[in-house]
C-alpha positions as CSV (number, residue, x, y, z in Angstrom):
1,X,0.0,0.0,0.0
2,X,2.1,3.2,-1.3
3,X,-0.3,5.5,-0.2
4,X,-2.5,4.4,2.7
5,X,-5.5,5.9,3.9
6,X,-7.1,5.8,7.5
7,X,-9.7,6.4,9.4
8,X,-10.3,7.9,13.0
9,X,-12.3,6.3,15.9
10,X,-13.4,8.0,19.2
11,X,-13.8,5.5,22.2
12,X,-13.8,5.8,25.9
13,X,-12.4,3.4,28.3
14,X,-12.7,3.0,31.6
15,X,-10.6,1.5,34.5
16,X,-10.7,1.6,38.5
17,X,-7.1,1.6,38.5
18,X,-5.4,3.8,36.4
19,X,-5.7,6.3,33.6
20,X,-3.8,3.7,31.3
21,X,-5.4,0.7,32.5
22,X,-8.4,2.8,31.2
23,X,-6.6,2.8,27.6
24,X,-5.8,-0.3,27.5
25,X,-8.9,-1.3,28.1
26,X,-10.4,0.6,25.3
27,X,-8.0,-0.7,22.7
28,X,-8.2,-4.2,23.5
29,X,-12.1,-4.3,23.3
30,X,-11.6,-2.5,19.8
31,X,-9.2,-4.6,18.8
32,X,-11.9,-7.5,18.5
33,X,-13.5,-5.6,16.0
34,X,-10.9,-3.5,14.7
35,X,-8.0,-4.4,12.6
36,X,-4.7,-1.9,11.7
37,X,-5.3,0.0,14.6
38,X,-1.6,2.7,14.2
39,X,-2.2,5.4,17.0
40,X,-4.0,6.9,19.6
41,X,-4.5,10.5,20.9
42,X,-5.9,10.8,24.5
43,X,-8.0,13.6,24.1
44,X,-9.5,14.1,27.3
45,X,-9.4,12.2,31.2
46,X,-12.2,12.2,33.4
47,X,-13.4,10.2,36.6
48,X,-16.3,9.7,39.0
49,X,-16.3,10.4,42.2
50,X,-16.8,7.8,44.8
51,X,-16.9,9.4,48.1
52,X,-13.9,11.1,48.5
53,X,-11.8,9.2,46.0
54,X,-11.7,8.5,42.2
55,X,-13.9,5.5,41.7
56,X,-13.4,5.4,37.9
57,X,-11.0,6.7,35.9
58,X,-12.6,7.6,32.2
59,X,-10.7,8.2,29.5
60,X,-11.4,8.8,25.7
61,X,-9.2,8.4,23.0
62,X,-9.0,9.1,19.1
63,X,-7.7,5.8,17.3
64,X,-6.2,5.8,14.1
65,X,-6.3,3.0,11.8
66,X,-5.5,1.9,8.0
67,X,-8.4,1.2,5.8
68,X,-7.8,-1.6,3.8
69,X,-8.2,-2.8,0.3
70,X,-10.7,-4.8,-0.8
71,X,-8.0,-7.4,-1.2
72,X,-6.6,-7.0,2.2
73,X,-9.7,-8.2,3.9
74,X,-9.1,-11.8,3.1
């Protein structure tokens, strides 16, 4: 592929441990569905509130990935 196109994604993990835990989990559930997947931008971080401590880190994320050919979807 000389010239490859791609296309973005938005998704939004989540984690009770960590911010990349929270990524993570995001790209692995994509990554059933999702082939190619090249980069990531983490464009915003968010949690709930749980009393007096972070009960859920949220965390969305902009994934790039290559479209493929017709004949690359064998």
């Amino acid at each position: 592929m000389a010239n490859p196109v791609y296309k973005m994604i938005e998704l939004t993990g989540t984690s009770p441990v960590s911010v990349e835990e929270a990524v993570q989990n995001a790209l692995q559930r994509a990554a059933k569905t999702v082939r190619e997947m090249k980069w990531l931008e983490v464009v915003e971080i968010r949690g709930r509130i749980d009393e007096d401590h972070v009960g859920q880190w949220q965390v969305t994320v902009k994934v790039g990935f290559t479209v493929l050919d017709e004949e690359d979807d064998d």
